[in-house]
Backbone bond lengths (Angstrom), bond angles and torsions (degrees), N, CA, C in turn:
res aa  C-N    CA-C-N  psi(-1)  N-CA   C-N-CA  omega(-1)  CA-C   N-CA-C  phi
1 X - - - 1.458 - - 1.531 108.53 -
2 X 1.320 106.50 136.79 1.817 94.78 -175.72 1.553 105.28 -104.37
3 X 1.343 99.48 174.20 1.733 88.94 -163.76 1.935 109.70 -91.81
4 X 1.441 93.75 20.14 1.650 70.22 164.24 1.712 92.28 -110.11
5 X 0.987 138.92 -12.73 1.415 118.27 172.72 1.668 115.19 -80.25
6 X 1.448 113.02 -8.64 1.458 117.87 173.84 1.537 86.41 -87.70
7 X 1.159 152.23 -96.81 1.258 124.34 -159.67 1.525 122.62 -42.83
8 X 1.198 130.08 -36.68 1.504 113.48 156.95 1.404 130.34 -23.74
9 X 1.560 99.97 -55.37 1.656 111.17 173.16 1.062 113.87 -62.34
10 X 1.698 133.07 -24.62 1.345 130.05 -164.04 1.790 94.77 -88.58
11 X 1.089 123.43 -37.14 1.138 137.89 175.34 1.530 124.41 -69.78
12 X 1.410 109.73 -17.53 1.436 131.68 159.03 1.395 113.20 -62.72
13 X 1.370 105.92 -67.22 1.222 130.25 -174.02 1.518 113.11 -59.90
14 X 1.672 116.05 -46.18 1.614 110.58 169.05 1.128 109.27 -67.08
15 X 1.495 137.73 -21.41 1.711 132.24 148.46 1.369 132.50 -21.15
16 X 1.582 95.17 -67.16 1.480 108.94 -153.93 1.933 95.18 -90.35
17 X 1.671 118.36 -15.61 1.397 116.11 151.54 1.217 127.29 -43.28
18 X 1.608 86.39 -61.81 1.833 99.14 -167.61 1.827 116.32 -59.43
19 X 1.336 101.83 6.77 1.643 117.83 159.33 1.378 136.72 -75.61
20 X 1.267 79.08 -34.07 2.249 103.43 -165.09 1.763 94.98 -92.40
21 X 1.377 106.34 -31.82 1.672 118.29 -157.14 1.763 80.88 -67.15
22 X 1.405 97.73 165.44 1.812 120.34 164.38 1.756 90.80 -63.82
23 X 1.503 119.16 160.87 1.335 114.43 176.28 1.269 100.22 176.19
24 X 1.500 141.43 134.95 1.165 137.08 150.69 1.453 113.64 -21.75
25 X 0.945 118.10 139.76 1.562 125.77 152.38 1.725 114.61 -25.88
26 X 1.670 97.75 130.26 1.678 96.38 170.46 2.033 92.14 57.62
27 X 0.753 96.64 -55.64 2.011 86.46 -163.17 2.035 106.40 -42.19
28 X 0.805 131.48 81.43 1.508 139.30 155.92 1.646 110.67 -140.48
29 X 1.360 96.02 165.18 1.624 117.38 173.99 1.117 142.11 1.03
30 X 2.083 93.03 -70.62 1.544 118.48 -119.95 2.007 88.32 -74.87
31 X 1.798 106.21 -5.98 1.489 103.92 171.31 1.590 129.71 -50.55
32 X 1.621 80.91 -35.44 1.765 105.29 -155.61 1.421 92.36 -78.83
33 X 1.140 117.26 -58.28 1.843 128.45 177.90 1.586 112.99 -41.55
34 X 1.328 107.10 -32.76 1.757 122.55 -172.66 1.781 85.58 -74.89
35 X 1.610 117.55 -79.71 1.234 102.19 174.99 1.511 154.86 -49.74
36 X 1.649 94.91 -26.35 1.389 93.84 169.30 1.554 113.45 -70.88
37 X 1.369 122.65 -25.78 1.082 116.44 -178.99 1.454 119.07 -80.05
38 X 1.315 112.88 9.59 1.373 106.58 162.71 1.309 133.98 -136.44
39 X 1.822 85.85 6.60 1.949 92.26 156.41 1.310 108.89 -92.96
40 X 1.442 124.56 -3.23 1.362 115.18 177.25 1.651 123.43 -155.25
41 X 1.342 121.37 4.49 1.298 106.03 170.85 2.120 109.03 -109.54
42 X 1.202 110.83 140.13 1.331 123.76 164.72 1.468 117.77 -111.26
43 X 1.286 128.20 164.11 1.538 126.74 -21.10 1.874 107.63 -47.27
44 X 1.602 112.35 162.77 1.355 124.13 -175.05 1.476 101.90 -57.43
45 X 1.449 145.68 -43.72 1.143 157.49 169.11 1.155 111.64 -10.08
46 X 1.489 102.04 -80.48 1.514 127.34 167.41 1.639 105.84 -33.10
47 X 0.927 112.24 -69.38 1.766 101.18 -153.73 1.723 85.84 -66.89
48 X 0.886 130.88 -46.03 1.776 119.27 -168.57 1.532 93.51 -71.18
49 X 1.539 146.83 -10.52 1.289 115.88 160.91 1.222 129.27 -87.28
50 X 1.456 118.79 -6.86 1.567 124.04 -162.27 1.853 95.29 -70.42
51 X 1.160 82.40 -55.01 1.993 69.34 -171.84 1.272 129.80 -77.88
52 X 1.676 105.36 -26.10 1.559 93.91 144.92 1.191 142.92 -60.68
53 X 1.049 112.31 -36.38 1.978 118.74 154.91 1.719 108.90 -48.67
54 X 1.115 119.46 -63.27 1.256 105.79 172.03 1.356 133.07 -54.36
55 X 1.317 124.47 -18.47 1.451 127.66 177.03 1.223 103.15 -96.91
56 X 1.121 127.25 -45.46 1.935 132.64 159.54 1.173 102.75 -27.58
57 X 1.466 128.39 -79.90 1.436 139.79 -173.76 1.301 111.71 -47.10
58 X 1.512 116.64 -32.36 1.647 97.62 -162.99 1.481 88.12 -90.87
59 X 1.563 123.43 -48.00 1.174 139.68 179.50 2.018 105.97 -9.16
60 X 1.211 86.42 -57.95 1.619 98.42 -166.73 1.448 114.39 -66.06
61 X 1.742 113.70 -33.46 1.481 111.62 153.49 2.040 133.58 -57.99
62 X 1.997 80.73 -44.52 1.610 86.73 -176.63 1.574 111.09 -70.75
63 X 1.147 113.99 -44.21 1.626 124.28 -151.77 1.744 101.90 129.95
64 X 1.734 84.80 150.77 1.550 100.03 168.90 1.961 91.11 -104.76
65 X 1.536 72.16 174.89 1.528 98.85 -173.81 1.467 119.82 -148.79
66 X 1.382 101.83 156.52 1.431 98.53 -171.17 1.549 114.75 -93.36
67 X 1.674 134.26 31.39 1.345 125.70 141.05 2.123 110.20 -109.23
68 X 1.092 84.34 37.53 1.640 88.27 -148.82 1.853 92.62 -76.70
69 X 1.505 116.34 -12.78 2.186 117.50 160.11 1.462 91.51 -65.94
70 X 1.216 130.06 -49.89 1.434 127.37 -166.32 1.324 119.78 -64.51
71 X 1.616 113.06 -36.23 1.783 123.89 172.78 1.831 103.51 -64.52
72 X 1.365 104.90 -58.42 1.144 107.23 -153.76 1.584 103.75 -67.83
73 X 1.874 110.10 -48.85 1.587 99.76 169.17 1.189 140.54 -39.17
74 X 1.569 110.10 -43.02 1.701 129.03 160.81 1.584 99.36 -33.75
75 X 1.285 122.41 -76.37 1.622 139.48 -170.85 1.560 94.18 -38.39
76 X 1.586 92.91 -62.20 1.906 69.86 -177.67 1.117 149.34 -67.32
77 X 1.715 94.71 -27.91 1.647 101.83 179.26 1.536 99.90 -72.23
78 X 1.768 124.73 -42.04 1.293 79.05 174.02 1.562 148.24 -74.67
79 X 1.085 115.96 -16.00 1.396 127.33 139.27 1.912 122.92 -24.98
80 X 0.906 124.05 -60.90 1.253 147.79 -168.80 1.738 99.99 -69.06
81 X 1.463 123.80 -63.79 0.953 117.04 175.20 1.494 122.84 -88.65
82 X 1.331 137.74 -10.15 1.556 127.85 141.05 1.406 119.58 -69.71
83 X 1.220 118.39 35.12 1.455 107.45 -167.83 1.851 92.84 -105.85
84 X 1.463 108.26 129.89 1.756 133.21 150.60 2.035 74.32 90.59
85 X 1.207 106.78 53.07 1.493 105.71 174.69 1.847 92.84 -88.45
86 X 1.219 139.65 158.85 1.647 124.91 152.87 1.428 107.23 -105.82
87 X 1.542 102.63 153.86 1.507 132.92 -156.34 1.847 92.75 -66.58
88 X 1.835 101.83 126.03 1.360 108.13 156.21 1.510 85.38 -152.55
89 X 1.512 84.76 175.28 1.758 97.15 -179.80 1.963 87.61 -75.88
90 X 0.860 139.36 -54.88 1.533 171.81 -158.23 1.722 75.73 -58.10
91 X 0.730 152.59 -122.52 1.569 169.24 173.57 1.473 111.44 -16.32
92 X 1.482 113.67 -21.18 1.476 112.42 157.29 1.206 115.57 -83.88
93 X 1.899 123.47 -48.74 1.705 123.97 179.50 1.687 94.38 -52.08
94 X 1.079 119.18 -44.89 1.821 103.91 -142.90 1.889 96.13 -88.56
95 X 1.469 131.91 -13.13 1.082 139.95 148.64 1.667 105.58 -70.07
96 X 0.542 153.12 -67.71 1.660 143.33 159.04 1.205 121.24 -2.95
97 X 1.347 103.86 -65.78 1.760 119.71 -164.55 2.054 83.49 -90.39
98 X 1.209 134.82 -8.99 1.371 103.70 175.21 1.277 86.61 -100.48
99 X 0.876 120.66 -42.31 1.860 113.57 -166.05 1.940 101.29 -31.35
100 X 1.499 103.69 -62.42 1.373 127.87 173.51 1.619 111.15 -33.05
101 X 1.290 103.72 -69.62 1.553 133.46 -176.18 2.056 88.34 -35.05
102 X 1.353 107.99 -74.82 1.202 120.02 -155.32 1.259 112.65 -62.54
103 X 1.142 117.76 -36.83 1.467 133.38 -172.61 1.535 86.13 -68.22
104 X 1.414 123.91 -73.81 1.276 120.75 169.71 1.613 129.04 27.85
105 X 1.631 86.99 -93.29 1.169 135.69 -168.75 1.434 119.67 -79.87
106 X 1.624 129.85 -18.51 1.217 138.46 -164.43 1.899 98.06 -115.68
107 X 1.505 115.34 -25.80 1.447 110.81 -162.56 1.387 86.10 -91.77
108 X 1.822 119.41 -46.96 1.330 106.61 -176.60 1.571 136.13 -58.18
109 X 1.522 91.79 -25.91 1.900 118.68 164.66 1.496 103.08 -36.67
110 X 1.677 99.62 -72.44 1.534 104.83 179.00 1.623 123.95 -70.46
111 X 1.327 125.15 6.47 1.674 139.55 164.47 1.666 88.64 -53.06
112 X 1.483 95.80 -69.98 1.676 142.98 -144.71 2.297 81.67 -59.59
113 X 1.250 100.49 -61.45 1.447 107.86 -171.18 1.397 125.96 -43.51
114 X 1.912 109.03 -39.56 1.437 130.93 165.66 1.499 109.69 -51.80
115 X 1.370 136.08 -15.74 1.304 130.81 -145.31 1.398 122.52 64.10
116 X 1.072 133.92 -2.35 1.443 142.49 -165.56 1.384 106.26 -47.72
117 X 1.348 119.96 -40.72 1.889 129.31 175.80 1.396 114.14 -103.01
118 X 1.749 117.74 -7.94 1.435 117.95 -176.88 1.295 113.84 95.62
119 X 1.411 131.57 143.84 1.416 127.00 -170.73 1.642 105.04 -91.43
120 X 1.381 116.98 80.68 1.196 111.62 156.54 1.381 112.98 -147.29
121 X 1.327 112.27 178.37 1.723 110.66 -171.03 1.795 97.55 -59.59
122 X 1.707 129.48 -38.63 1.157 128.56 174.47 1.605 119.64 -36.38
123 X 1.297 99.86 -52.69 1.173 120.86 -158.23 1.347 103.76 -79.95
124 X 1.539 127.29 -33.29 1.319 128.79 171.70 1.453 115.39 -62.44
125 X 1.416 132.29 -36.25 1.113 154.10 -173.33 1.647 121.85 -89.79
126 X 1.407 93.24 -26.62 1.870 109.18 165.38 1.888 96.00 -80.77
127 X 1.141 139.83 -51.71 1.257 135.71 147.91 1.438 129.76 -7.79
128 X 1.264 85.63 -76.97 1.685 97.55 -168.60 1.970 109.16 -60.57
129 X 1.407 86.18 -48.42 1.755 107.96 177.44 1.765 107.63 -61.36
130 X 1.506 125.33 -34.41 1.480 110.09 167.04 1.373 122.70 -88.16
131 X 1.606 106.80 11.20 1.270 93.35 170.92 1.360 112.39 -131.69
132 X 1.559 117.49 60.23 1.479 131.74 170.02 1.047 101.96 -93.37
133 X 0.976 146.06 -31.77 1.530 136.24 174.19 1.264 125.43 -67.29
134 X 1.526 123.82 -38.61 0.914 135.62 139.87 1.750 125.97 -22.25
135 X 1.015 93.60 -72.99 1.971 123.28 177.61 2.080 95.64 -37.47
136 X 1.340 114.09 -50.56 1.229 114.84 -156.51 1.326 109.29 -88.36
137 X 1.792 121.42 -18.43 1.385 119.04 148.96 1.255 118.73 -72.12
138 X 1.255 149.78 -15.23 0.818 158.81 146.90 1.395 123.95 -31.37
139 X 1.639 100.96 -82.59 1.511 99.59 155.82 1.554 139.65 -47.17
140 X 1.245 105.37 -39.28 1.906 104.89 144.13 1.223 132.81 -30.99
141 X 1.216 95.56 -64.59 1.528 114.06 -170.50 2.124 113.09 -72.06
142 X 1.107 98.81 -29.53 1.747 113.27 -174.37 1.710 88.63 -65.84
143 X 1.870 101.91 -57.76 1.243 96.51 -159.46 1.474 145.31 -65.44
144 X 1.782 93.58 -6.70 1.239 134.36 -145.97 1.784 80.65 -113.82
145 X 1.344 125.48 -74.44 1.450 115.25 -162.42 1.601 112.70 -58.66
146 X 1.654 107.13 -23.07 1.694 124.33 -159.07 1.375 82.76 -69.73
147 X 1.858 117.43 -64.00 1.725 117.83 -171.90 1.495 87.73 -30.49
148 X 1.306 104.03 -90.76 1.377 102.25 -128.82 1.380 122.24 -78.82
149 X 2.060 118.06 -0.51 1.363 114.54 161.46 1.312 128.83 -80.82
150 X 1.849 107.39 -34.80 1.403 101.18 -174.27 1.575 84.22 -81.44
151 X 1.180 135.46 -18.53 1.686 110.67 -151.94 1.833 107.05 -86.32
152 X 1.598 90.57 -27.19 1.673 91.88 168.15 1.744 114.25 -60.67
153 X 1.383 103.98 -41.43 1.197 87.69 -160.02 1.953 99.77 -79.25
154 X 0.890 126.80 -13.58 1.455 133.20 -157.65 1.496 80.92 -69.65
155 X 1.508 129.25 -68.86 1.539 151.50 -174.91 1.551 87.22 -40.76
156 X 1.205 137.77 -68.33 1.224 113.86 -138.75 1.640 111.66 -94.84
157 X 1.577 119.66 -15.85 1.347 149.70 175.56 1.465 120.48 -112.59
158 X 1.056 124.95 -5.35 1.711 143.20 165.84 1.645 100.90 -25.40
159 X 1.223 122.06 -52.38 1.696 134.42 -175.90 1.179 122.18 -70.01
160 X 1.646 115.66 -19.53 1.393 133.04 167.60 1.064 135.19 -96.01
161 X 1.517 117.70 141.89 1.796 115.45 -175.74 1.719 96.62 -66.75
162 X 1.148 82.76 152.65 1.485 110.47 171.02 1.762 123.63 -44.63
163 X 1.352 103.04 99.78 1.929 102.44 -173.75 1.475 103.14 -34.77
164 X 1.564 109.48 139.18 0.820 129.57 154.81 1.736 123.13 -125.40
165 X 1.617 105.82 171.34 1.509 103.45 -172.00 0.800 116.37 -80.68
């Protein structure tokens, strides 16, 4: 095993923690894991499974749920569309705040989808509007795990091509 895919796992693993741990709302990982895996691991596969594995895995301790196509799709697309991005601080913040952005907007879709607010334009908008608070731990938390997972690993593997499988 080489040691940038053993820190991957270690970085997996502080993921699928930062679930179980006490935590603001939305504020865990599984963002940072979505991105690191697509500023730097190949084949494309890989980086779109790491965080689904991690939300799978914890999933099965916490509970499933019924927007849980909507959680996991979020994960992928953001995955999917930062993917073969190259390393800046500039290209990590503004992947951060979309990673955030999207997740946002796609989990609350599926809030909105359950009926939970009622199918009307009200109800879509009573949605979106109770879950700003939410949104802003979030962005904390993305920006905060993104620093310091992709940025550790960038620091310590910066000299190396990009893991592959």
């Amino acid at each position: 095993m080489s040691r940038q895919f053993a820190a991957v796992l270690v970085w997996l693993g502080i993921a699928a923690l930062s679930r179980f741990l006490p935590h603001p709302p939305n504020a865990t990982a599984i963002g940072a894991i979505a991105l690191l895996g697509a500023f730097y691991l190949r084949p494309r596969w890989l980086s779109l499974f790491l965080p689904l594995a991690a939300l799978f895995l914890t999933d099965l301790v916490l509970g499933f749920h019924n927007t849980m196509i909507w959680t996991y799709g979020a994960f992928a697309l953001i995955s999917w569309f930062s993917y073969r991005k190259k390393f800046s601080v500039k290209n990590l913040g503004v992947s951060s705040l979309a990673a955030s952005s999207l997740f946002f907007v796609l989990s609350n879709f599926g809030v909105f989808v359950t009926g939970a607010y009622g199918y009307s334009w009200q109800g879509l908008v009573n949605c979106y509007t109770m879950a700003i608070p939410f949104f802003g731990t979030q962005v904390v938390g993305d920006l905060f795990y993104t620093s310091v997972i992709v940025g550790s690993y960038h620091f310590f593997f910066a000299r190396e091509k990009a893991l592959t499988a």
